[in-house]
C-alpha positions as CSV (number, residue, x, y, z in Angstrom):
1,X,0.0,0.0,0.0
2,X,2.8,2.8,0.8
3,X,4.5,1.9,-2.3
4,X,0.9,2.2,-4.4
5,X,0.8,5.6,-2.1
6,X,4.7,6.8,-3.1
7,X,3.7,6.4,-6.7
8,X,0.6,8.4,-7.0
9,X,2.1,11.4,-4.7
10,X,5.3,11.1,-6.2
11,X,7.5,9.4,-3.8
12,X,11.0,9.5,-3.7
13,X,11.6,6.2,-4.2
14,X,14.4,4.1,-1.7
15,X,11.6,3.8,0.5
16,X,12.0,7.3,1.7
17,X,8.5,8.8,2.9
18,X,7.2,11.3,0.9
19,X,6.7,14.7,2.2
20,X,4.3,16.1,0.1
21,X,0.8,15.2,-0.8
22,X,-0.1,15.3,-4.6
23,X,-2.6,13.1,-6.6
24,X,-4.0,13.4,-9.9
25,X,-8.1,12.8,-9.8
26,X,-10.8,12.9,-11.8
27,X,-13.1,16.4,-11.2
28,X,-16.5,17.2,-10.9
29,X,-18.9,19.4,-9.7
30,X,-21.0,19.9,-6.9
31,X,-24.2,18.7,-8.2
32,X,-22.4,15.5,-9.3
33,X,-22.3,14.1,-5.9
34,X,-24.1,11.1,-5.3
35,X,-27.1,11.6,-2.7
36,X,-29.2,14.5,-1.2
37,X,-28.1,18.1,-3.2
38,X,-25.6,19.8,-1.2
39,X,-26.4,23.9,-1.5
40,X,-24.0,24.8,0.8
41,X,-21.2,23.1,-0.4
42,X,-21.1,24.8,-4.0
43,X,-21.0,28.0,-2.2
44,X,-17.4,28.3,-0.3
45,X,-14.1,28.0,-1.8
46,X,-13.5,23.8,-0.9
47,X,-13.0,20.8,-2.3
48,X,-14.6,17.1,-1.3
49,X,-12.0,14.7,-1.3
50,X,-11.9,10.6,-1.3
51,X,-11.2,9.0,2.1
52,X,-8.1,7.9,0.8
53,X,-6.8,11.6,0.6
54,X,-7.3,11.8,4.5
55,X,-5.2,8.1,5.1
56,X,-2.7,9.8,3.4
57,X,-2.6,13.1,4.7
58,X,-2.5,11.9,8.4
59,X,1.0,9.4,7.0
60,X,2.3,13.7,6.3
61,X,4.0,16.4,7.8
62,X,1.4,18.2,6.7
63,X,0.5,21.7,8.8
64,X,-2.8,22.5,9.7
65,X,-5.4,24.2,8.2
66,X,-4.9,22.0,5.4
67,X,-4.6,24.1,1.8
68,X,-3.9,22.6,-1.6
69,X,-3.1,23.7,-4.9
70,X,-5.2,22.8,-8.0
71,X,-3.8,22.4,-11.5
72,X,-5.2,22.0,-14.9
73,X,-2.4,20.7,-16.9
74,X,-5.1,21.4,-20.3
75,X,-5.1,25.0,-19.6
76,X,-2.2,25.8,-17.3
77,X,-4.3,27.1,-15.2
78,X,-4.5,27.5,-10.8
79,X,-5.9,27.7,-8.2
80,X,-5.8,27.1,-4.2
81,X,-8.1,25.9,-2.0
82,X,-9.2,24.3,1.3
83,X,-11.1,20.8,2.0
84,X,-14.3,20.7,3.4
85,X,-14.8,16.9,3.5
86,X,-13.5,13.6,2.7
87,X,-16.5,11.4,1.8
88,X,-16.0,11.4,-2.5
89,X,-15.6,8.5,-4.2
90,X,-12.4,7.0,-4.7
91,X,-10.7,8.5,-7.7
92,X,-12.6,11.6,-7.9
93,X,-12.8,15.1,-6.5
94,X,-16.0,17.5,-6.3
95,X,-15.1,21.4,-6.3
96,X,-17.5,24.3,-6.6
97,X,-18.8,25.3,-9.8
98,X,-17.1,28.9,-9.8
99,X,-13.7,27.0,-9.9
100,X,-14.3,24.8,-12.7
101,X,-15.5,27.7,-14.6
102,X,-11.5,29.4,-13.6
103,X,-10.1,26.4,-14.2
104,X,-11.5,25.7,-17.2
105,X,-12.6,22.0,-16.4
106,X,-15.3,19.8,-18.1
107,X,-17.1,17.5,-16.1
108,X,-14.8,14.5,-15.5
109,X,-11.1,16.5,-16.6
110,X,-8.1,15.1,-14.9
111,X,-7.0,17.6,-12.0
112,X,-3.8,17.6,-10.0
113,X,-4.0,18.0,-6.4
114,X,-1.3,19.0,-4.5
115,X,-0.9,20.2,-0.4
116,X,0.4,23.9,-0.2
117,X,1.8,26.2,2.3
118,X,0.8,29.9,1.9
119,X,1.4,32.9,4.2
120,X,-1.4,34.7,5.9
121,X,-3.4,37.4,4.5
122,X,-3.4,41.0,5.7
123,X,-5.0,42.4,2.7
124,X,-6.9,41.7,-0.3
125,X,-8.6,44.1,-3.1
126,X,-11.5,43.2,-5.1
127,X,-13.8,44.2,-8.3
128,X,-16.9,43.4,-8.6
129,X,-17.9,41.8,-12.2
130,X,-21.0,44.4,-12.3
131,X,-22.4,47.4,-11.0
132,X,-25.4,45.6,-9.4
133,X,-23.2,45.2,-6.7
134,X,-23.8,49.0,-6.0
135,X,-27.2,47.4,-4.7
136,X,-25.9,46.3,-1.7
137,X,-25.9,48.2,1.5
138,X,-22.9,47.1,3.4
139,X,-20.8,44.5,0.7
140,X,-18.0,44.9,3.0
141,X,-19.7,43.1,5.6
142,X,-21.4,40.7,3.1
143,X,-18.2,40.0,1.9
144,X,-16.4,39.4,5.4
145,X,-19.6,37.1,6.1
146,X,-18.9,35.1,3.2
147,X,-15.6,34.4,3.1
148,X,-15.6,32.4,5.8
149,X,-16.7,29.5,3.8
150,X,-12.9,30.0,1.9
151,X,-9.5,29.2,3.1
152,X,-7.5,31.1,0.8
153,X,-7.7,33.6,-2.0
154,X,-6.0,33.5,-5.5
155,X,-5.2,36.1,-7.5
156,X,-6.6,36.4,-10.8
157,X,-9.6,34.1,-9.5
158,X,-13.4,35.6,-9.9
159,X,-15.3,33.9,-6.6
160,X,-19.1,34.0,-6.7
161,X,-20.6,34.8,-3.8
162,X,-24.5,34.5,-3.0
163,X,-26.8,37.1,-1.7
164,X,-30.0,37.5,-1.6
165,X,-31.2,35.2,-4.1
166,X,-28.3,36.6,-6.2
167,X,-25.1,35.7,-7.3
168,X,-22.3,38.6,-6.9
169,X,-19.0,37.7,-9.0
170,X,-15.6,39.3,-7.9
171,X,-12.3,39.1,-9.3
172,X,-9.6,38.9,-6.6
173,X,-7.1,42.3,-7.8
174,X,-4.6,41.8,-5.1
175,X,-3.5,40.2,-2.1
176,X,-0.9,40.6,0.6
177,X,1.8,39.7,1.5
178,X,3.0,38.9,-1.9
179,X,4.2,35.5,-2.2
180,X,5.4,33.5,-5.2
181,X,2.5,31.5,-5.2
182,X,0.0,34.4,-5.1
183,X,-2.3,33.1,-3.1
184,X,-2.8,33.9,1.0
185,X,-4.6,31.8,3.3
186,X,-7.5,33.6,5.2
187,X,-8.4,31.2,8.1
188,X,-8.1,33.3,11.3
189,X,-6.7,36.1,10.2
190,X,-7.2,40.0,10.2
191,X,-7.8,41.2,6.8
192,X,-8.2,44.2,4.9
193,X,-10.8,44.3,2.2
194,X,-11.0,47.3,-0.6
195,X,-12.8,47.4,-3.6
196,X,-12.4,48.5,-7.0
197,X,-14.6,50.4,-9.2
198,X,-16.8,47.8,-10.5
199,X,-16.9,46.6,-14.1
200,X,-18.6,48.9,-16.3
201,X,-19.5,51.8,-13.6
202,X,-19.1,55.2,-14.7
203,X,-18.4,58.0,-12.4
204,X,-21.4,60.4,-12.1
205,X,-19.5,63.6,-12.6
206,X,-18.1,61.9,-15.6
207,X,-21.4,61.4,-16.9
208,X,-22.9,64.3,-16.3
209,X,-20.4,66.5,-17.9
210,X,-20.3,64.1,-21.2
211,X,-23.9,64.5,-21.0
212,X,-23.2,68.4,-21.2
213,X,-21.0,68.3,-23.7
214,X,-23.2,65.8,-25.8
215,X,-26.0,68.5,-25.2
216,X,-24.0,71.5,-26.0
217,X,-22.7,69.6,-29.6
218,X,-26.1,68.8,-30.2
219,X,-27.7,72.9,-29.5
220,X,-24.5,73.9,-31.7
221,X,-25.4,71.7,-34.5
222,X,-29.3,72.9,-34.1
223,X,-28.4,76.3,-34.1
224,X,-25.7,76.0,-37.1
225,X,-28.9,74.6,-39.0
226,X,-31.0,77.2,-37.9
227,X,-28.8,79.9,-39.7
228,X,-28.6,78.0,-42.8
229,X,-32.1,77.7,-42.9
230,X,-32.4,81.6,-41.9
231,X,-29.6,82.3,-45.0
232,X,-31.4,80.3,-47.3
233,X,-35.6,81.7,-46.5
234,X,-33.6,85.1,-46.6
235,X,-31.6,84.5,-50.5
236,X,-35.2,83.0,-51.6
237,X,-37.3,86.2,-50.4
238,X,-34.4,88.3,-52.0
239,X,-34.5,86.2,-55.1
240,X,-38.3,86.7,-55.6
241,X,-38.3,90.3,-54.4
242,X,-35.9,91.2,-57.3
243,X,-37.2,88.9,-60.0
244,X,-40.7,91.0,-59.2
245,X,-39.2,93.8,-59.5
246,X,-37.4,93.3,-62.3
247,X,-37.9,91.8,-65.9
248,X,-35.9,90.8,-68.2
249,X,-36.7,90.4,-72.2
250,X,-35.6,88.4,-74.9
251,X,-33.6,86.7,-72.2
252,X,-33.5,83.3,-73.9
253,X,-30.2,82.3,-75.9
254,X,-30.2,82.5,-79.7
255,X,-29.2,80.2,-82.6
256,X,-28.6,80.3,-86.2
257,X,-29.6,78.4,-88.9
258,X,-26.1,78.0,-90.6
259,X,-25.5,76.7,-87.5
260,X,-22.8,79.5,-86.9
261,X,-21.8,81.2,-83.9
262,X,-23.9,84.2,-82.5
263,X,-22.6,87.1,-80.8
264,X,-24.5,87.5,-77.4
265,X,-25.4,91.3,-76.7
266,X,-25.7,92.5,-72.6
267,X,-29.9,92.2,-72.2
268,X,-31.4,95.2,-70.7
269,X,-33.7,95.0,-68.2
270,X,-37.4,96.8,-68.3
271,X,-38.7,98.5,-65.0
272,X,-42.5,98.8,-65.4
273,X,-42.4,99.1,-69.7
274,X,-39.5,101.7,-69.6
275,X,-36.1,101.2,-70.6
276,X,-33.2,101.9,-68.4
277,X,-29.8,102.1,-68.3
278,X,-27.3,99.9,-66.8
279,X,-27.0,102.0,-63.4
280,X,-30.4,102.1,-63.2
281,X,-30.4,98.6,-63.2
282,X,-27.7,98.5,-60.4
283,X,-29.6,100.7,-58.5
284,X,-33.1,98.9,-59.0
285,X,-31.5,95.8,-57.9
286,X,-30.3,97.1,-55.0
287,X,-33.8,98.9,-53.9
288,X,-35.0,95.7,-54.3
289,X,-32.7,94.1,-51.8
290,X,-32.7,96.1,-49.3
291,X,-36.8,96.2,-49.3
292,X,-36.2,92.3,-49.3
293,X,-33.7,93.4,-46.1
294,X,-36.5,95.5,-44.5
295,X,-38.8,93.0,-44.7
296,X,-36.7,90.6,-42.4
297,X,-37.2,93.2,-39.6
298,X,-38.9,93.2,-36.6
299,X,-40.8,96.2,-34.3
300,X,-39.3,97.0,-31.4
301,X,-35.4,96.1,-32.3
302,X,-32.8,98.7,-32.9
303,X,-31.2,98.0,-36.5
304,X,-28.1,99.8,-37.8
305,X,-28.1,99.5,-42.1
306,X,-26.1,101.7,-44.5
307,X,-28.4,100.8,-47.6
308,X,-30.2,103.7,-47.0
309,X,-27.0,106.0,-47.1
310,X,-25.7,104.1,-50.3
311,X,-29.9,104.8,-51.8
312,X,-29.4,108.4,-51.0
313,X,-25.7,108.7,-53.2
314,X,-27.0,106.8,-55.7
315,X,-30.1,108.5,-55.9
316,X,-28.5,111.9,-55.9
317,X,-26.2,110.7,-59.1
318,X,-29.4,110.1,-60.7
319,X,-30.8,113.3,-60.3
320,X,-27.4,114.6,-61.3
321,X,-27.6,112.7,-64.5
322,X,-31.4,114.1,-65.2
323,X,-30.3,117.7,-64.7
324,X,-27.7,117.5,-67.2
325,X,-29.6,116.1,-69.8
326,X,-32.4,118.4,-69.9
327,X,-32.2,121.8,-70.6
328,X,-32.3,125.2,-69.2
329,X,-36.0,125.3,-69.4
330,X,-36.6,122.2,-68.2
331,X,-36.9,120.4,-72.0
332,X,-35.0,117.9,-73.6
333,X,-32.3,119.0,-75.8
334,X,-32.9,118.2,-79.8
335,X,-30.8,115.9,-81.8
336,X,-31.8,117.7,-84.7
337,X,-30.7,121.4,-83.6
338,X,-27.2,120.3,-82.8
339,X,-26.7,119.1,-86.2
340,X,-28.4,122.3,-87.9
341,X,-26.3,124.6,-85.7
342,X,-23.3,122.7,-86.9
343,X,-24.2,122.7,-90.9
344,X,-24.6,118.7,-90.9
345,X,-27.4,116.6,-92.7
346,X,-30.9,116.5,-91.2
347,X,-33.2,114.2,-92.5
348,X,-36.8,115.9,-94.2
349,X,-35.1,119.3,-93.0
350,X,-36.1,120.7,-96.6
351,X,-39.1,123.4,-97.0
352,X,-42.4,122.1,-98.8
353,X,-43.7,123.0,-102.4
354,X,-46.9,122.7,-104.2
355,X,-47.4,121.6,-107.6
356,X,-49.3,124.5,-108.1
């Protein structure tokens, strides 16, 4: 029997007796146990081992509380833990669900179990895997309640622990002392507990100043529309408040039939059947935008516009103009008289006869 012993823990062989406990086994969960369901069991951080474990553990040096390393060979993965019983069936090992999951095991994957010596804990940090955990009133003291179903934390590990009808996950950040297996055991001890931000939990004051910024972007992009639309109702009423006022004929484009080449001439615009000349035209146009311009304002606001002074210049050039083309009295020169005066032809400038 010791030599069937030395070669599943790894004896030394020479019939030296081993030290150190280590056996491969067979895993499963919790719920695989034959028997009544045990609830309780799947909720701490220990194993169920064979009676056989126990034989061999009492043949050991081994220091109490008893704590053991687990290692998936598969994944490379481990983890430590405590025993809670030894009543498994030979050749298997039950462990709770949550350290499966970090282990990455499968319902019947090969484990190795070995005994492990770890210092004792004076600190450990956690985050919680969601921000429902914000839910609870006191978690520190939840927490401290509940980890007295563990013997020893892992880092790296994500423990679940029940409350309330609900399962809380956390991810072990950090633990102290450091130690090269970084794990700590936490049976009797005085220990620290902090928590990290959880996982996906924003800071308020964060929020609410994206939430600003996100509104401010979204009144600057309402208000940059706002003056487009303003710039474009105001070129429309411009548009139609000059097209009213001013028409244009024999706009269209012409053509020959030779299919040559026609010269374009400068169209000019009629103002209410009269014919005027290109200032005019400039003036007219701008009359026209600056009643469109008028339009747009409001009673009761103080505006400040020069189109009135520039109506006024160009209205006294016009007048100007008129003065110099009429004369003294107040009547239009003759075409006619300026060529008599200067001894040049005049059409039907001759006197009348009679033939009789």
């Amino acid at each position: 029997m010791d030599q069937l012993f030395e070669g599943m823990l790894g004896g030394y062989g020479g019939g030296r007796r081993p030290t150190r406990f280590q056996v491969k086994y067979r895993c499963y969960s919790m719920m695989m146990m034959p028997g009544r369901q045990r609830d309780d069991a799947n909720k701490g951080g220990k194993l169920i081992l064979p009676s056989s474990a126990l034989d061999q553990l009492t043949r050991l040096n081994i220091s109490y509380p008893m704590l053991f390393s687990v290692y998936n060979a598969k994944t490379g993965r481990r983890t430590h833990c405590g025993v809670l019983e030894f009543v498994a069936e030979e050749g298997l090992a039950h462990m709770p669900h949550w350290m499966m999951q970090n282990l990455g095991l499968a319902e019947g994957d090969q484990i190795t179990i070995a005994s492990s010596h770890m210092p004792v804990a004076t600190f450990a940090k956690f985050e919680p895997q969601s921000v429902d955990f914000l839910q609870i009133t006191n978690p520190k003291a939840v927490l401290e309640n509940t980890l007295r179903s563990w013997s020893c934390l892992t880092e790296e590990d994500i423990i679940s622990i029940p409350y309330n009808g609900k399962e809380y996950e956390f991810k072990v950040l950090e633990v102290k002392p450091k130690d090269p297996c970084k794990a700590v055991s936490i049976v009797e001890c005085d220990l620290e507990l902090d928590f990290a931000p959880p996982v996906g939990y924003v800071d308020p004051s964060i929020a609410h100043r994206a939430n600003k910024e996100a509104q401010a972007a979204a009144a600057e992009v309402a208000a940059q529309a706002k003056v487009e639309a303003d710039v474009k109702a105001i070129e429309e009423e411009e548009k139609k408040a000059v097209d009213k006022a001013v028409f244009q004929t024999f706009s269209g484009a012409g053509a020959r039939l030779d299919g040559k080449a026609t010269r374009q001439k400068e169209f000019v615009p009629v103002v209410q059947g009269g014919i005027v000349s290109a200032d005019e035209k400039k003036k007219k146009l701008r009359e026209a935008r600056a009643a469109a311009a008028m339009a747009r304002f409001k009673p009761g606001k103080l505006s400040f516009s020069t189109n009135s002074v520039a109506a006024a210049q160009e209205t006294a050039k016009t007048t100007e103009a008129a003065a110099m083309a009429t004369g003294p009295e107040g009547g239009a020169t003759s075409d006619s008289a300026s060529k008599k005066d200067a001894g040049g032809f005049v059409s039907f400038g001759g006197a009348g006869h009679t033939l009789r």
